[in-house]
N, C-alpha and C positions, 0 to 999 in steps of 0.2 A: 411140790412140783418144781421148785427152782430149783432143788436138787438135783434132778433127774435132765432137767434141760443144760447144768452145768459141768453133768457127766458126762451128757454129747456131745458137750463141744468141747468140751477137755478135749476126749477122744479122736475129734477131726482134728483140732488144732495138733495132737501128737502125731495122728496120721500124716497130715502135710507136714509138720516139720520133717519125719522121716523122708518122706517125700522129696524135701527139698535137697537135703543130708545125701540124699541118694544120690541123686541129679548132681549135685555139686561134686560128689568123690565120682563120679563118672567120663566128666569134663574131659579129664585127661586120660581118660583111661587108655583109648586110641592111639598110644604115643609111638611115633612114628620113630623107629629104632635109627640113630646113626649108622653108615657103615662101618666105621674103624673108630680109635679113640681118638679124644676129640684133639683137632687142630690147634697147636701154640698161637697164638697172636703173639705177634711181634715187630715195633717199628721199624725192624732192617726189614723183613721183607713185604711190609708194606714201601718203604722205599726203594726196593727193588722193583717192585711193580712202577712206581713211580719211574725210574729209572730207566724202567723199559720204554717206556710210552713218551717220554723225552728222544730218545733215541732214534724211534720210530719216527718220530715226528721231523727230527734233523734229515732220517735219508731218504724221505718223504717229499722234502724241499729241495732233494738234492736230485730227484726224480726218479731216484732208487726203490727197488722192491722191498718191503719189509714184511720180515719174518718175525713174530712175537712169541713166547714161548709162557706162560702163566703156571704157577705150580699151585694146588691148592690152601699150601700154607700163604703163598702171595696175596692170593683172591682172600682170603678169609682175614688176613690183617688186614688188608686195606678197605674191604666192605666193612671192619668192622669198627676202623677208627674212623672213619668217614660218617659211620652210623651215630661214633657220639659227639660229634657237631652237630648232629641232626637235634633241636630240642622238641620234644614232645614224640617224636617216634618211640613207640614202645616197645622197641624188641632189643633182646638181650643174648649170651652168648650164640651168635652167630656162626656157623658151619659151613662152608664150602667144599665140597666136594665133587670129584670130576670124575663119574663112574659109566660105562655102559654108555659111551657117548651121548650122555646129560650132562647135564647142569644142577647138582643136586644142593639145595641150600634147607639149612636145617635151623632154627631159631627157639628162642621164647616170645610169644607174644603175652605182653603185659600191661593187665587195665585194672588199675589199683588192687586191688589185694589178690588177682585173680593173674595166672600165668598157665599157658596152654602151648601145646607144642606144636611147633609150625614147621610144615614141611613140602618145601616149591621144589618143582622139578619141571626144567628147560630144557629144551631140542635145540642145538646152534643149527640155523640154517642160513644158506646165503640164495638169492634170487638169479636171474640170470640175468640181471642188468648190474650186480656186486656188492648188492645193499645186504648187511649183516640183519639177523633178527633172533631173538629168542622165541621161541615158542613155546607157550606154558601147554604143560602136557598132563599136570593135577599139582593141585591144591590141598592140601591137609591142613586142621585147626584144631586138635585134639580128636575128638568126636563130633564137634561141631560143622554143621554144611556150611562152606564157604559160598555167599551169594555170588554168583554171577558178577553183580555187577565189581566185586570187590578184586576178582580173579581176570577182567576187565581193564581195571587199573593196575591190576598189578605188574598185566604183560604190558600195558602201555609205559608204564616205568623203566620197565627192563630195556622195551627196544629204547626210548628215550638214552636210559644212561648208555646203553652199548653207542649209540650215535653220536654222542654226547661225549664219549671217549675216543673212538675215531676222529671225529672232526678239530677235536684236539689237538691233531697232527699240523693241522694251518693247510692243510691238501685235501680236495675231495679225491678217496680211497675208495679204488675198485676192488673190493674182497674178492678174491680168486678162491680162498677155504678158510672154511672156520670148524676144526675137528676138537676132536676129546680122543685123547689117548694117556692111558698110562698114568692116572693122576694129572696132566697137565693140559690147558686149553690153549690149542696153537690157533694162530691165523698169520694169511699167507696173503698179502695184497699191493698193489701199486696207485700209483695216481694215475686219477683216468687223465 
């Protein structure tokens, strides 16, 4: 009889492992295609980006309009070297892309031996008092449902850093626009 009990549970334990096997090779199955190949990171045009935002910030002070003009290879250096200061953030080659007036950011997220393709997409909109904001328009994790509360934090981040770079200026900045064209994210604004 202990044979007979040791073939069934052979058998479930074969069943869930396949189970599990399955589950596992499915994670990613859902991978969210980039549009084009992928972005060079590179420290000139992360300092370009830098660059700009110094700039702004001087004709900002000086009472001046400023025009900013971001190209996706800029955004994607600079979110990505910024990223590895960050310690314990797990996401790895990093994407930017500026299509279809989005904000399209494409990633690995990674939690030990396990990486899943991540994929945010932002609306730039600006209010009628000039306050800039992203709005998250969906969330991808492989196959994975991104909770709520996770999708939450993530646009509270976004608008965070977008504020967080404007104010940067040393001027509170009335956004007049914040578009997507062309590969590139313009914004158009003065000091109130």
């Amino acid at each position: 009889m202990k044979t007979g009990k040791f073939r069934q549970y052979r058998w479930i334990w074969l069943l869930v492992i396949l189970l599990v096997t399955g589950l596992a090779c499915r994670l990613g199955s859902n991978t969210p295609a980039t549009p084009t190949s992928p972005i060079p990171v590179s420290t000139e045009d992360a300092g370009k980006f830098e660059e700009q935002l110094k700039q702004a910030a001087e004709q900002a002070q000086k009472g001046e309009t400023i025009e900013l003009s971001f190209t996706e290879a800029e955004l994607t250096s600079y979110l990505t070297l910024r990223l590895q200061d960050q310690p314990g953030l797990q996401l790895s080659d990093v994407q930017v892309y500026l299509r279809d007036g989005k904000v399209q950011i494409f990633a690995n997220y990674v939690e030990g031996p396990l990486s899943l393709p991540l994929k945010v997409i932002f609306i730039p909109k600006v209010d009628a008092q000039g306050n800039a904001s992203l709005e998250l328009e969906s969330m991808k994790m492989g196959s994975i449902p991104v909770p709520d509360s996770l999708k939450s934090r993530i646009q509270e981040e976004a608008n965070n850093t977008i504020n967080q770079m404007l104010s940067d200026s040393g001027e509170n900045l009335f956004i007049e626009s914040l578009t997507i064209q062309d590969g590139s994210l313009n914004l158009r604004g003065r000091p109130r």
